[in-house]
C-alpha positions in Angstrom: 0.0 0.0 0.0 2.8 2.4 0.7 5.2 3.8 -1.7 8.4 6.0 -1.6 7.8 9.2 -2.2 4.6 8.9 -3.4 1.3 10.3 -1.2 -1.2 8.0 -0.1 -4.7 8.4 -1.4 -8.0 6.2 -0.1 -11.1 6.4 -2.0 -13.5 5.1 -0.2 -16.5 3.1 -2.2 -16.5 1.5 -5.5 -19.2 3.3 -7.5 -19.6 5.1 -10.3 -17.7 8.5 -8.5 -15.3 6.2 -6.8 -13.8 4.4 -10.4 -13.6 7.7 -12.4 -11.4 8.8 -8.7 -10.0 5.9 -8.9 -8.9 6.5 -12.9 -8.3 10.2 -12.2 -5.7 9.6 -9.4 -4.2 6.2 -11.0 -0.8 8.2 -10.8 -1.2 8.6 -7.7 -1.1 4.8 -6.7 -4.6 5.2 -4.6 -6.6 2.3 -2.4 -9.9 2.1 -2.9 -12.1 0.4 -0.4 -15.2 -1.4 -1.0 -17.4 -2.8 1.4 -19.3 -5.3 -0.8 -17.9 -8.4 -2.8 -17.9 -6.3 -6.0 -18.1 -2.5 -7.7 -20.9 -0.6 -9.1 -22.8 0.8 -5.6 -26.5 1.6 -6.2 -26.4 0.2 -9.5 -25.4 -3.4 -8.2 -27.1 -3.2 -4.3 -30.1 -1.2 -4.4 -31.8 -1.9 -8.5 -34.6 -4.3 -8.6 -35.6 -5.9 -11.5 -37.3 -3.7 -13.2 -34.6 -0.7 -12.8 -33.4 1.0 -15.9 -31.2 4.3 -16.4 -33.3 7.5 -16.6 -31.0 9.1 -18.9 -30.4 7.7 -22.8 -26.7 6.2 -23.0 -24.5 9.0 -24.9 -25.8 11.2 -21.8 -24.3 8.4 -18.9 -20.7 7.6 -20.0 -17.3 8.4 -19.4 -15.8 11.1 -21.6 -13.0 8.4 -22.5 -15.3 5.2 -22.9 -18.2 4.8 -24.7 -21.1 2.5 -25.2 -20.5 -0.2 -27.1 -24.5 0.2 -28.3 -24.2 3.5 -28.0 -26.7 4.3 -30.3 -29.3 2.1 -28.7 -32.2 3.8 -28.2 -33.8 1.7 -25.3 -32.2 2.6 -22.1 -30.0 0.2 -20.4 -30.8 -1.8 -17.3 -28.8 -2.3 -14.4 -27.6 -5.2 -15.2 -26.2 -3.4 -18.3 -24.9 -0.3 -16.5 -23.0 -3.2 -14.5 -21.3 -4.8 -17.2 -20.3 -0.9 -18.6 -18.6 -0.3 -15.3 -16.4 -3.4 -14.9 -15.6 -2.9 -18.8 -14.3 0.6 -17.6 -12.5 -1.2 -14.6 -11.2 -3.3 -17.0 -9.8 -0.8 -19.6 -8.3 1.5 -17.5 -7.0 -1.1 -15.0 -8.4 -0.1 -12.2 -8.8 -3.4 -10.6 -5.1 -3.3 -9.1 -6.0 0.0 -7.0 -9.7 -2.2 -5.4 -9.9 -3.6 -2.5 -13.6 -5.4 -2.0 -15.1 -6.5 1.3 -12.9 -4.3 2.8 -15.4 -2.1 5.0 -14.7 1.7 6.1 -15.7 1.2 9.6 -14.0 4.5 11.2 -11.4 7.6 10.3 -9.8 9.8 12.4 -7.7 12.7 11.6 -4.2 13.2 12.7 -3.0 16.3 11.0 -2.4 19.2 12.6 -3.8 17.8 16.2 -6.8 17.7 15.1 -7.8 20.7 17.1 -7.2 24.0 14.9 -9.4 25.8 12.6 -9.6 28.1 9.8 -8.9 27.0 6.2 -5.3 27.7 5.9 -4.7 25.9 9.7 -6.3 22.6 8.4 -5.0 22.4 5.1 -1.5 23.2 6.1 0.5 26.1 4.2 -1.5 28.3 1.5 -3.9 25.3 2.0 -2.2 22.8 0.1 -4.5 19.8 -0.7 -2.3 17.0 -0.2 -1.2 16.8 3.5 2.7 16.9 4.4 2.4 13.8 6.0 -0.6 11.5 7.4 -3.9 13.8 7.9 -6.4 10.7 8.1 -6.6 7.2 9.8 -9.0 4.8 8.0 -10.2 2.0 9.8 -11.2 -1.0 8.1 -12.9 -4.7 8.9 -12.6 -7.7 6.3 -14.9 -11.0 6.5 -11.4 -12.5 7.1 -10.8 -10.5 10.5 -13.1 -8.6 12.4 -10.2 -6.7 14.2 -9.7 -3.0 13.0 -6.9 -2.1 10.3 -5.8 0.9 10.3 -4.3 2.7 7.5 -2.7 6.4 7.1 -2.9 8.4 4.3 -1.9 12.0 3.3 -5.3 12.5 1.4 -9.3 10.7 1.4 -12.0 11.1 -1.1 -15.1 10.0 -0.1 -16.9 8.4 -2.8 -19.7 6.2 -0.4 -22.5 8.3 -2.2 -26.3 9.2 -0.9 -28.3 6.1 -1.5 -28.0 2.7 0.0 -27.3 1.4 3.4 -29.2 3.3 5.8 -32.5 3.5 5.3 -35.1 6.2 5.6 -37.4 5.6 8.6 -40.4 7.7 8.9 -41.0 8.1 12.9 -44.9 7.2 14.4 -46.6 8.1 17.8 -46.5 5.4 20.1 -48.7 2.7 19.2 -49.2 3.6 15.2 -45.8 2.0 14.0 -44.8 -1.2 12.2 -44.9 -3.0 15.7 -48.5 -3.3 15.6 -49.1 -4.2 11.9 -49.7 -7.5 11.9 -48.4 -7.9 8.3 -44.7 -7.9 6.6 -42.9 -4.0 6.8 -40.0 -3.8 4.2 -37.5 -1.2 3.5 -36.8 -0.7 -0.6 -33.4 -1.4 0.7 -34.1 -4.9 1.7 -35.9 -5.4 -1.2 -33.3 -5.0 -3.0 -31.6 -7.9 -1.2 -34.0 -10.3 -2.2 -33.5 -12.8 -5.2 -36.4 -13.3 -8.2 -38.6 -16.0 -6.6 -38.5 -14.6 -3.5 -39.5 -11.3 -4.5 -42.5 -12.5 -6.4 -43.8 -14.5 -3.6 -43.8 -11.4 -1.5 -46.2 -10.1 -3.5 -48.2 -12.8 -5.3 -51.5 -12.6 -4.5 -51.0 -10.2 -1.1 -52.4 -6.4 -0.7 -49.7 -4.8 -0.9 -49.3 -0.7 0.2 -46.6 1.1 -1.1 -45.5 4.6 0.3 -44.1 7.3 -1.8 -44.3 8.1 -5.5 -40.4 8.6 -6.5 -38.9 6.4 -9.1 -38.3 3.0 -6.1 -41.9 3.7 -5.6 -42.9 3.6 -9.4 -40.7 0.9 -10.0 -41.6 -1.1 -7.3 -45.5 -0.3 -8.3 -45.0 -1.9 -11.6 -43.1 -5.3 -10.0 -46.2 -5.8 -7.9 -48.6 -5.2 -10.7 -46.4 -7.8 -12.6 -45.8 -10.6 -10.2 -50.0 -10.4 -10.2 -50.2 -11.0 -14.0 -52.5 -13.5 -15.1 -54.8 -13.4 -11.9 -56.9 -10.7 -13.7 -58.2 -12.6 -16.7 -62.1 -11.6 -17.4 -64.3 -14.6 -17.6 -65.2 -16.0 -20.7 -69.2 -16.3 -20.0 -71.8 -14.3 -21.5 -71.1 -10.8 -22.9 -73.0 -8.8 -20.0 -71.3 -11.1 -17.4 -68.5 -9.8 -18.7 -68.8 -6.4 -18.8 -70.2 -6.1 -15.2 -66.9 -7.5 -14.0 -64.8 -5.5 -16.3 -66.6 -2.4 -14.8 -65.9 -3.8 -11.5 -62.3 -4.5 -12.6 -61.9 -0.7 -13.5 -63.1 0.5 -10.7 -60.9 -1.5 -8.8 -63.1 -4.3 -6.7 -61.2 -7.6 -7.4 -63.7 -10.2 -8.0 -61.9 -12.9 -9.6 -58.5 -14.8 -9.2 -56.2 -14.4 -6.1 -54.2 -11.5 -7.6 -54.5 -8.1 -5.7 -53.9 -4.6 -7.1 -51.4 -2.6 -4.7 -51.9 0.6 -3.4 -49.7 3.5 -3.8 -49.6 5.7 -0.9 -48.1 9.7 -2.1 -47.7 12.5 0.3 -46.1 14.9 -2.3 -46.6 14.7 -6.3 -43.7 15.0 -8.6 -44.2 15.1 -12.1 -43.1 12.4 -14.6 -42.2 11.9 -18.0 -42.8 8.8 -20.6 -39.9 9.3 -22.2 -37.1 11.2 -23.5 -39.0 13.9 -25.8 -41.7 16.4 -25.3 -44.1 16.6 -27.8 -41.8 15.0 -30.5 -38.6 17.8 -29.5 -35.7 16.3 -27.4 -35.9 17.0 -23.9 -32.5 18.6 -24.3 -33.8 21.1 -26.3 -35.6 22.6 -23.0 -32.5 22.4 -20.1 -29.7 21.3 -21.5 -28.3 23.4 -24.1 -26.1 27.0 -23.2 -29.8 29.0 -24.9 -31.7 27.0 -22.6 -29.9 27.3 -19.5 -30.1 31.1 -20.4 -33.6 31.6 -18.7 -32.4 30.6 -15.6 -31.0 31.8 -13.3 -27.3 31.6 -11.9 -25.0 31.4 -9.1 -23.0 35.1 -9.1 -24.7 36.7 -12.7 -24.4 40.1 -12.2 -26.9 42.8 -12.6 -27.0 42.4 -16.6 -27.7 38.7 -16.5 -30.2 39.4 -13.2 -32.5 42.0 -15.3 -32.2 39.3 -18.1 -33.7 36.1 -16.3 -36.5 39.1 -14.6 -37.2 40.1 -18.1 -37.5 36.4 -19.9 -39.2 34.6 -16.8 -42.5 34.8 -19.1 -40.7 32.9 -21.4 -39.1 30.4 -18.9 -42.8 29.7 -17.4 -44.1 29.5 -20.8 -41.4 26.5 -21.4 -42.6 24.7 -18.2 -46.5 25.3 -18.6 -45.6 23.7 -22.0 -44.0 20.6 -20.7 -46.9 20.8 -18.2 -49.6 20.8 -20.7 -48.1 18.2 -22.7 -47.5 15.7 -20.0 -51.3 16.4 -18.7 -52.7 15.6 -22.3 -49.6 12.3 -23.0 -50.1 10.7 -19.4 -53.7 10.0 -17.7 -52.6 12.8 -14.7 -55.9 14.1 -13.9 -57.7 10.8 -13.8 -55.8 9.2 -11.2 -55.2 12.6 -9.2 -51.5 13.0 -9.8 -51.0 16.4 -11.7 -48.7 17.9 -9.6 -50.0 21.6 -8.6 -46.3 23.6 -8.6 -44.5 23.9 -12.2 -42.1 21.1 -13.6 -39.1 23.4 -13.5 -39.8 23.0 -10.0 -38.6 19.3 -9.9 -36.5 19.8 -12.7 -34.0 21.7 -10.6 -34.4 19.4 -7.7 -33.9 16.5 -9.8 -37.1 14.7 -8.8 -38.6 14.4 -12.4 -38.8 10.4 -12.7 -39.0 8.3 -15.9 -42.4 6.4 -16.2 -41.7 2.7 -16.7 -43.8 1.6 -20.2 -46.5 0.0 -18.6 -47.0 2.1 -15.1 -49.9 3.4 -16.5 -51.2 0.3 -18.6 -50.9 -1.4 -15.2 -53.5 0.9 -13.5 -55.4 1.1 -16.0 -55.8 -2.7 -15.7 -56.5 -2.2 -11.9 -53.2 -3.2 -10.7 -52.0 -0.3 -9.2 -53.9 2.4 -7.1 -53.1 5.6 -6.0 -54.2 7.2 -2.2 -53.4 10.4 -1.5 -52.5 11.4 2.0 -50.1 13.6 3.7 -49.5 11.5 7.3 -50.2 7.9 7.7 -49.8 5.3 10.2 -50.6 1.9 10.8 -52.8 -0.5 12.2 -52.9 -4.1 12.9 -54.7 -5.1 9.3 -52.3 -2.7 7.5 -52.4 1.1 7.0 -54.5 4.6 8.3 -54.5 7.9 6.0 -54.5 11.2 7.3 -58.5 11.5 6.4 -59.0 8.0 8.6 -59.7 5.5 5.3 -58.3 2.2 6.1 -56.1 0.0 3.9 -56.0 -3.5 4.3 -52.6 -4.9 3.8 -50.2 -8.2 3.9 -47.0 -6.1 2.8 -46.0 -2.7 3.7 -42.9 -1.4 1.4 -41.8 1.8 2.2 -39.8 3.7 -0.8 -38.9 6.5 1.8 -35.6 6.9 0.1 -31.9 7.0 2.1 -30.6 8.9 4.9 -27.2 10.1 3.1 -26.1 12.6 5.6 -26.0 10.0 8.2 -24.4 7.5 6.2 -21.4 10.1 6.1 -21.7 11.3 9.7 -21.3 7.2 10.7 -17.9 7.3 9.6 -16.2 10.9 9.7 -14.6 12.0 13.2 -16.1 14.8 15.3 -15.3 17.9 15.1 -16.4 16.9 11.0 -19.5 15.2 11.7 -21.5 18.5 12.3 -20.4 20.1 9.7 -22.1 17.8 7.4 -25.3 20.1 6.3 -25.3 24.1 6.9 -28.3 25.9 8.3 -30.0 25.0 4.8 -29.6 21.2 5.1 -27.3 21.1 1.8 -23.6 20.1 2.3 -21.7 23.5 1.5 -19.4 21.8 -1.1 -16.7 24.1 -3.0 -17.2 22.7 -7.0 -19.2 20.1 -5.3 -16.1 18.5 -3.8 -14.6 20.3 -0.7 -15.8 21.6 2.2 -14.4 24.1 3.2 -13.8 23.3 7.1 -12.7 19.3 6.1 -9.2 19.1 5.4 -7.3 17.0 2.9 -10.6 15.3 2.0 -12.8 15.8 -1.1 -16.4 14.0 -1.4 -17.5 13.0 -4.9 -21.3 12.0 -5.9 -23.5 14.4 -3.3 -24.1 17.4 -6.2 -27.0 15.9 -8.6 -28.3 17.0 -12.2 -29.9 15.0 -15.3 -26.3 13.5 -15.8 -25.2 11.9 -12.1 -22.0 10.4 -13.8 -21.1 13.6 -15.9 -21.3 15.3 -12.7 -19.2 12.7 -10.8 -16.9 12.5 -13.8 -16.1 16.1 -14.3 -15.6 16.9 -10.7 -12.8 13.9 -10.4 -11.0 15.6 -13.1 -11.0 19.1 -11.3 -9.8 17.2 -8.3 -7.0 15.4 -10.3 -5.8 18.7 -11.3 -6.0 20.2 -8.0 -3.9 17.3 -6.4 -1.5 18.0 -8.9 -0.9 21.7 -8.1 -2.4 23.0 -11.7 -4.6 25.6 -9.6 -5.1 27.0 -5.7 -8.3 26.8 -4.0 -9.6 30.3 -2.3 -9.8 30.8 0.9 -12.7 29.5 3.3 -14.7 32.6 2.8 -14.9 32.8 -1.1 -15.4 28.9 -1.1 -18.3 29.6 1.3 -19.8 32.3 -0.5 -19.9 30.2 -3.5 -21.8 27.9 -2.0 -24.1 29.8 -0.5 -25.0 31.4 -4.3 -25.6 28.2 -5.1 -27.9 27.4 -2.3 -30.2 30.7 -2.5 -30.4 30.0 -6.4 -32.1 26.6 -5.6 -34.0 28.3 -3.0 -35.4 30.6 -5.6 -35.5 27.9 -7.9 -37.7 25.2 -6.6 -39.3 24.8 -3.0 -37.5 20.8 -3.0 -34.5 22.6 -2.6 -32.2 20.6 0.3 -30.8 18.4 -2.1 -27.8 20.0 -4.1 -29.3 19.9 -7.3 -27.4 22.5 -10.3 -29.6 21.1 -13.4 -31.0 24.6 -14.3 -27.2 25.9 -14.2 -25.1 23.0 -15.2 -23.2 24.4 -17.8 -22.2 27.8 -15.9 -21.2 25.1 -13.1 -18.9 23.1 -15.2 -17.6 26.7 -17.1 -16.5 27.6 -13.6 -14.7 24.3 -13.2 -13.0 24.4 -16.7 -11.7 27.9 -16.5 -10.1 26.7 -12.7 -8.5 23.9 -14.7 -6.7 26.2 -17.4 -9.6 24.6 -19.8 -11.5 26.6 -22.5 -15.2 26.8 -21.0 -16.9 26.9 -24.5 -16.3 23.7 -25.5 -18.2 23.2 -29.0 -16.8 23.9 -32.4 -19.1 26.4 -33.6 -21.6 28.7 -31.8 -24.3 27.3 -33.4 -23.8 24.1 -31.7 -22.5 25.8 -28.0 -26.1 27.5 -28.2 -28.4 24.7 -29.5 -26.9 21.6 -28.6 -26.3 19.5 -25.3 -23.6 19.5 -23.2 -22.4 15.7 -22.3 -19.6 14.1 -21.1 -17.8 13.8 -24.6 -17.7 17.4 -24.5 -15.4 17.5 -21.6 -12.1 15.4 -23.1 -9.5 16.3 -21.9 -8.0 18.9 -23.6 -5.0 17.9 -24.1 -6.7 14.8 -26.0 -9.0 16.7 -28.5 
């Protein structure tokens, strides 16, 4: 693990952030740790069956390795996403640098005592990045020993991510929680766990309540609805028979077979989208292109670029009531109660618009899937309680409640660094969504979202390859701060879903800012015609001294 002369690096988890680290800092010799038996993170521990990508496939790959399909229109599932990342392990031989089942239990830091602050205190002299000597103890546990290893290392990126291994609990008053259902109360998480035949037989032919109405929700929505398939078939007697039960059917009263339709239970509506184009015109077209992003506003714009977004906000509406109006008249919205009341930009720039899975709504149209609307809930012994007292009978409870991120950091990283996890806001104040500014010698990779998760991942671990190798200086505490903080009170304008650092209306400013730190040209098309009207993706951002 050591070498002469060379600094120690650990990057801690094996996803999608954690290889392109790993690739970024291969000069640097690093150790990356991996709790599980293989890479891939969400994409390998928390995908069901039904999981595909949300993005087509030129939009979610490395700027150095493409799709072998590239082209293929259909997007891929997880088990292709999979076999993409251990072909980029592969290529770029990353393998060497992993180390999996090898479990981050504990760091502490050494620099410095431990016991100074201020930027240039922490970081060491003009706030080098890389440490002098050891700043960080990682502590790790193997299946092969349960004792503690301890390693030292001069710099740690944290690459662990925001989804997967704690849940998200919602809390009851005594006496309402999952104690006193009588039923079978799962986690997504654990769902996850389960194989094929198991996972059918927990919902073959049971009632089964789902809470939430993000994309595990939706996904697991349309798994239920399947594993029920061929419990719904109408009755071949006579013709009015038939269409008494059908009407039955439709209004959702089971009458026949042992299958069961399952209940979706949704506090807070987010819109969704069928597919990749709105009304025939690329969805790029709309948020991803330098004319788009225009309309909105960003972080730092000055007064000419203020009185510019004031003065085209008609037009910026107009685009969203469009996408609104398009989606009402595509998807059946109003007949099920789920048009969302607050405009899609809204959960555009907190990245919670979800891709429908083909046949969500074929499903509930068939009966399979309901929808309940209800802001608090509860349960009972024979299942669940709304907030307006209707009862729901169930036999499985699985609650898509989503992951408790912050936590999952806060587990491992040493106090003082433990509170300083989320700001007054509740978003991690994260320099170029990397640093913190009061966490020395430590970078965390994967906690700033957009359309594009691995573009964002992918672009950041190349800003932090050239800051490790001295090509640029970070500011000082306070200008890394107030950069942050622009970024936070633009989502806070932006969207009320804003404690989740989101920069999908602002993207391209974001990664502008990054290129110009790295010495890199920030328009990065080959005519203007194509920086204004066509999408920025990761094979725009090559490096450039391979273009």
């Amino acid at each position: 693990m050591e070498k002469s002369g060379t600094p120690r690096v650990a990057i801690i988890g094996g996803g999608i952030s954690g290889l392109a680290a790993a690739k970024e800092l291969r000069w640097l010799e690093p150790v990356l740790f991996e709790a599980t038996d293989s890479i891939g993170g969400v994409w390998r521990h928390c995908c069901f069956r039904s999981t595909r990508l949300q993005t087509p496939r030129p939009d979610y790959e490395f700027s150095d390795y493409q799709w072998a399909d590239r082209n293929d229109p259909a997007f891929p599932t997880h088990t292709e996403i999979l076999e993409y990342l251990h072909g980029y392990a592969t290529h770029f031989d990353l393998w060497r640098f992993i180390k999996v089942e090898t479990k981050v239990v504990e760091i502490r830091f050494v620099g410095h005592g431990g016991t100074k602050t201020g930027f240039t205190d922490l970081w060491g002299e003009e706030g080098r990045p890389i440490a002098d000597g050891p700043a960080w103890e990682v502590g790790v546990v193997t299946p092969r020993s349960n004792t503690v290893q301890w390693c030292k290392f001069e710099f740690v990126v944290m690459c662990i991510g925001k989804y997967g291994d704690i849940p998200n609990m919602p809390t009851f008053p005594r006496g309402k929680g999952p104690e006193t259902f009588l039923g079978k109360v799962m986690h997504s998480l654990d769902y996850c766990m389960l194989d094929d035949e198991a996972a059918k037989s927990l919902m073959k032919g049971k009632k089964v309540v789902i809470i939430g109405y993000k994309k595990s929700a939706i996904d697991l929505a349309v798994e239920c609805a399947e594993a029920n398939h061929g419990t719904y078939e109408l009755p071949t007697a006579s013709d009015e028979i038939s269409v008494a039960l059908k009407r039955q059917h439709q209004c959702g009263r089971n009458t026949w077979g042992d299958g069961q339709p399952c209940t979706m239970v949704i506090r807070t509506l987010h819109w969704t989208v069928p597919s990749y184009s709105i009304s025939g015109l690329p969805f790029f077209l709309f948020f991803s292109t330098r004319l788009s992003q225009f309309l909105h506003e960003r972080p730092n714009q000055g007064l000419f670029r203020s009185l510019a977004c004031h003065l085209l906000s008609p037009l910026r509406r107009g685009v969203s009531r469009f996408i609104e109006s398009y989606l009402t008249w595509k998807l059946p919205l109003e007949k099920y109660g789920l048009k969302p009341t607050h405009p899609f930009v809204e959960d555009y720039a907190s990245c919670q618009m979800a891709i429908l899975p083909e046949n969500f709504f074929a499903e509930a149209d068939e009966g399979r899937i309901a929808f309940k609307r209800s802001s608090r809930w509860c349960f009972w012994e024979s299942g669940v309680v709304l907030d307006d007292g209707t009862k729901l009978e169930a036999d499985v409870v699985l609650l898509a409640t989503g992951f408790d991120g912050k936590q999952k950091l806060k587990s491992v990283l040493p106090e003082p660094f433990r509170g300083l996890i989320v700001d007054s806001s509740g978003v991690m104040p994260l320099y170029r969504g990397t640093i913190h500014p009061l966490i020395p010698h430590m970078a965390f990779l994967g906690y700033v979202e957009s359309v594009s998760n691995l573009h964002t991942s992918e672009l950041r671990c190349k800003w932090l390859g050239r800051l490790l190798r001295g090509h640029f200086k970070l500011p000082g505490t306070e200008a890394m701060f107030r950069q942050t903080g622009a970024e936070i009170e633009v989502m806070k304008r932006t969207t009320r879903f804003y404690r989740r650092h989101c920069i999908s209306t602002f993207s391209i400013n974001h990664s502008d800012d990054m290129c110009e730190e790295m010495g890199w040209s920030s328009w990065r098309k080959r005519s203007w015609l194509a920086e204004l009207f066509t999408a920025y993706n990761n094979q725009d951002y090559k490096d450039d001294e391979s273009q």
